[in-house]
Each structure stands twice: as C-alpha cells, then as structure tokens.
N, C-alpha and C positions, 0 to 999 in steps of 0.2 A: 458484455462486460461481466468482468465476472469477482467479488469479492474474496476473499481466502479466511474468515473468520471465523469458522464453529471448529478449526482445529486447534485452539489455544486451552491449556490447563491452568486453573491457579496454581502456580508456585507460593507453595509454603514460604514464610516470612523469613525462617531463620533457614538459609542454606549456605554448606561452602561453597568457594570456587567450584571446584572439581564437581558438586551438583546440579550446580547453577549451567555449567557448561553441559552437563548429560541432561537435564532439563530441555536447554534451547538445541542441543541437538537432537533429540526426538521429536520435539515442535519443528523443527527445521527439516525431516525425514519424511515427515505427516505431510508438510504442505509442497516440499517438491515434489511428493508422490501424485499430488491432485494437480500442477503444471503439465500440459501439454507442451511438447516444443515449439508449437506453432505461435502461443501465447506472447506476447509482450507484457512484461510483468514491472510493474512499479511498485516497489516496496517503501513501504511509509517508515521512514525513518530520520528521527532529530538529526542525524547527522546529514540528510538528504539535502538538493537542491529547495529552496524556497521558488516559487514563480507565485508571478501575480495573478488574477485570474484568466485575462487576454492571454498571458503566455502558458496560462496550462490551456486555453481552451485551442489556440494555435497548435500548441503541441500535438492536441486529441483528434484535431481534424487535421493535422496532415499525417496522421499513424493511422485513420479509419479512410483518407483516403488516398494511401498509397500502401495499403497492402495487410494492414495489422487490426484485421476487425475483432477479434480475438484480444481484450485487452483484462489484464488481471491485476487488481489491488490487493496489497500483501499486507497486514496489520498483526506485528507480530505481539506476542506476549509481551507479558510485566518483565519481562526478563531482554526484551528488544526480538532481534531476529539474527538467526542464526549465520557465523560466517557464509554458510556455502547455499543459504538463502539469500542472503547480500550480494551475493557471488552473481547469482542464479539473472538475478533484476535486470532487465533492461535498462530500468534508470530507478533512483532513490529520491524522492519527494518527501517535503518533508513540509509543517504546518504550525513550524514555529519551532522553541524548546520547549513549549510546555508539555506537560506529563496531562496525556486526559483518559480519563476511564474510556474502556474499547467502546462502550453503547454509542459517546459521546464524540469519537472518533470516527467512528462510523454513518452518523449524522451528517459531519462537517464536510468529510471525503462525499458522500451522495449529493448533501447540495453543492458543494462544490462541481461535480460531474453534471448535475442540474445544472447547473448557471454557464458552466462550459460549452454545454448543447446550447441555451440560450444565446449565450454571444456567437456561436458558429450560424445559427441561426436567423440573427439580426431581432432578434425579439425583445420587448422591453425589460424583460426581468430583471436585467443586469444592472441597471441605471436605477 
C-alpha cells in the first residue's frame, strides 16, 4: 500500500479562483504522475463514501484478494484534490466532514488500514 503525501504544497491563504484551480492542478499532475495503472487508488475526500470499519476492512480484503495488491491512498491538499485526480480514483472515502491537518489525517487513514488488517485477520484489536 502505498500513501500519496509529500506531493502537497501550502497554498497561500489569499488566492483567486483561477489559482486556486492552477494550484490543485499541478498537485493533481504530481500525484498522477507517481500512479501506476495497475494501482487501485482511494482518494480521501469529504465528498467520498463513509464505511464503517467492517466495511472498509471487507472492502480491503476482497481488493487484496482478488487481484488489487497494489492499493494507493490519495490525501489531497488544503485546496481538496484535483477533478482529474477524483476522476483517476477507484473509489473516494471519506472520514467525516471534518477538516483535519494532513499529519492528523494520515494517522487516522494508517490506524484505520491497522484495524482493517485486524478485523481481516480475526484479531482482537478491533473490539
């Protein structure tokens, strides 16, 4: 598995439209350059699917074992992720509407992929 994170910049606070869009399209250049096609790609985004933990861990184990060992997490910038990175995703997950800084993000998404291996696993962590 592979995470998609040291390609994001801060965007500057005050920007137009028309920056903010050449902003998340360069971010969005960067990280489909580092996808493979083979890759199945879930892009974290508030507008994504919610699952519970059973159904992302279901999810995880029926993609690793029917064919998608290759799996990539997409956590885009302050500014979201880019249309033709949304485009790109196998599926779009998401972990609420709250806004969390990327470190904090990136926490949640690994234990969460911890507790999924857990429950594929039968093991107590989950409970």
């Amino acid at each position: 598995m592979k995470l998609l994170r040291f390609l994001m910049k801060k965007a500057p606070e005050s920007l137009s439209q028309a920056e903010m869009d050449e902003v998340m399209s360069k971010e969005g250049e960067r990280i489909l350059d580092k996808i493979k096609d083979r890759e199945y790609v879930y892009a974290l985004a508030i507008k994504g699917k919610e699952r519970s933990s059973e159904e992302f861990a279901k999810e995880i184990n029926k993609l690793t074992t029917y064919g998608h060992s290759d799996i990539t997490f997409v956590i885009g910038g302050s500014l979201g992720l880019s249309p033709a990175v949304l485009k790109r995703a196998d599926a779009q997950i998401s972990f609420g509407r709250f806004t969390l800084p990327h470190q904090l993000m990136r926490l949640v998404l690994s234990e969460q992929i911890y507790r999924a291996f857990t429950i594929i696993n039968g093991l107590p962590y989950h409970k």
